[in-house]
C-alpha positions as CSV (number, residue, x, y, z in Angstrom):
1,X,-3.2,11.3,27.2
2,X,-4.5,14.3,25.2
3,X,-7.0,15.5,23.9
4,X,-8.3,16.6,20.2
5,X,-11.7,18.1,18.7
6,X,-12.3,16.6,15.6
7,X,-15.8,17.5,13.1
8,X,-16.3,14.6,11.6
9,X,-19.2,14.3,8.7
10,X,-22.1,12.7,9.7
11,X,-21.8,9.8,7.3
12,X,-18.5,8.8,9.2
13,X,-19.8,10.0,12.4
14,X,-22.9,7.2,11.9
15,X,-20.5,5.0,10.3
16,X,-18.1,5.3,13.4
17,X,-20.9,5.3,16.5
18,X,-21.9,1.8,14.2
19,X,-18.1,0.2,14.7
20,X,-18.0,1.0,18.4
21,X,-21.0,-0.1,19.2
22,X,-20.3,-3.5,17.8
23,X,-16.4,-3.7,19.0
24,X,-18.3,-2.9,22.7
25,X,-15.7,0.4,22.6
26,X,-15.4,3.8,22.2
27,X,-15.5,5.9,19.6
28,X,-12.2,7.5,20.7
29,X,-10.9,3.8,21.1
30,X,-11.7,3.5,17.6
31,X,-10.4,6.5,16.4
32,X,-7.1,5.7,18.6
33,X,-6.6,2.7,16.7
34,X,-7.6,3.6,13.1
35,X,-5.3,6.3,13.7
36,X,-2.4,4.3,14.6
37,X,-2.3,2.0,12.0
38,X,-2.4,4.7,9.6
39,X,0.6,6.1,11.2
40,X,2.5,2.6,11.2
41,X,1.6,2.2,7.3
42,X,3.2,5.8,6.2
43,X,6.8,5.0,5.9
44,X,5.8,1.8,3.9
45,X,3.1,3.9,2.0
46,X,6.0,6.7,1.4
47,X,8.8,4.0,0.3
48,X,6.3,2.9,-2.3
49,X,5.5,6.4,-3.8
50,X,9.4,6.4,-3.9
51,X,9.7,3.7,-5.9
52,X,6.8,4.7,-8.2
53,X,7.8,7.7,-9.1
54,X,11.4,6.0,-9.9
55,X,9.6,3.6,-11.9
56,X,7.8,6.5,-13.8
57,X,10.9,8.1,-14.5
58,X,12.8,5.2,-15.3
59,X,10.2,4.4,-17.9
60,X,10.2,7.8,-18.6
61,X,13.7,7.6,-19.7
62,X,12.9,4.0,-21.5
63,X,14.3,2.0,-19.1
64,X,11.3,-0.8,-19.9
65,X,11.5,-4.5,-20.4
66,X,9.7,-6.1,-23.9
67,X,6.4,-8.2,-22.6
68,X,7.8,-11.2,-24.7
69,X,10.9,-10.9,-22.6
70,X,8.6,-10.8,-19.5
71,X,6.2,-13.6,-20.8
72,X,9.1,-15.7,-21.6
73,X,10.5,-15.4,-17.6
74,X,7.3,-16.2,-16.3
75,X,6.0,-19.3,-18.6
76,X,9.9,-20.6,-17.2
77,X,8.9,-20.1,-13.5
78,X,8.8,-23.8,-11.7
79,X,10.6,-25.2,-14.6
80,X,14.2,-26.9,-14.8
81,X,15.0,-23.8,-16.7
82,X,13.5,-21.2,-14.6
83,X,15.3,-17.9,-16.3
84,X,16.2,-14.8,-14.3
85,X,13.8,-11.7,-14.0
86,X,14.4,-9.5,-17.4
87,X,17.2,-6.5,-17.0
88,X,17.7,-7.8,-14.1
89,X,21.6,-7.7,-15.2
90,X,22.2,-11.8,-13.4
């Protein structure tokens, strides 16, 4: 295992030293796992940016749906005559 020097504020620094001592760990047990759960979230957080900005520029373009269109779809969810999503070209 390696080791890194981090400065940390000292709101997060109290913050952190609070954590620890409640989980009964250490504060680089903490930092360990905040840190890898971050890491496990970034593909999913970058795949959403993705699809934000494709949204922007799709709407951009205007590729958009009319809210009656989407109000219609929804008041027909969990009915006998449940419609497909708008544009979605079924």
């Amino acid at each position: 295992m390696s080791v890194t020097t981090i400065r940390l504020q000292a709101d997060v620094e109290q913050h952190l030293e609070a954590i620890a001592n409640r989980l009964h760990r250490s504060k680089g047990w903490v930092i360990n796992q905040v840190l890898s759960e971050y890491i496990e979230k970034q593909p999913l957080e970058q795949k959403r940016l993705k699809q934000t900005l494709e949204a922007m520029e799709s709407a951009a373009q205007g590729k958009v749906v009319d809210a009656s269109e989407v109000h219609h779809w929804l008041n027909s969810w969990g009915t006998e005559n449940e419609q497909d999503a708008p544009g979605s070209g079924k």
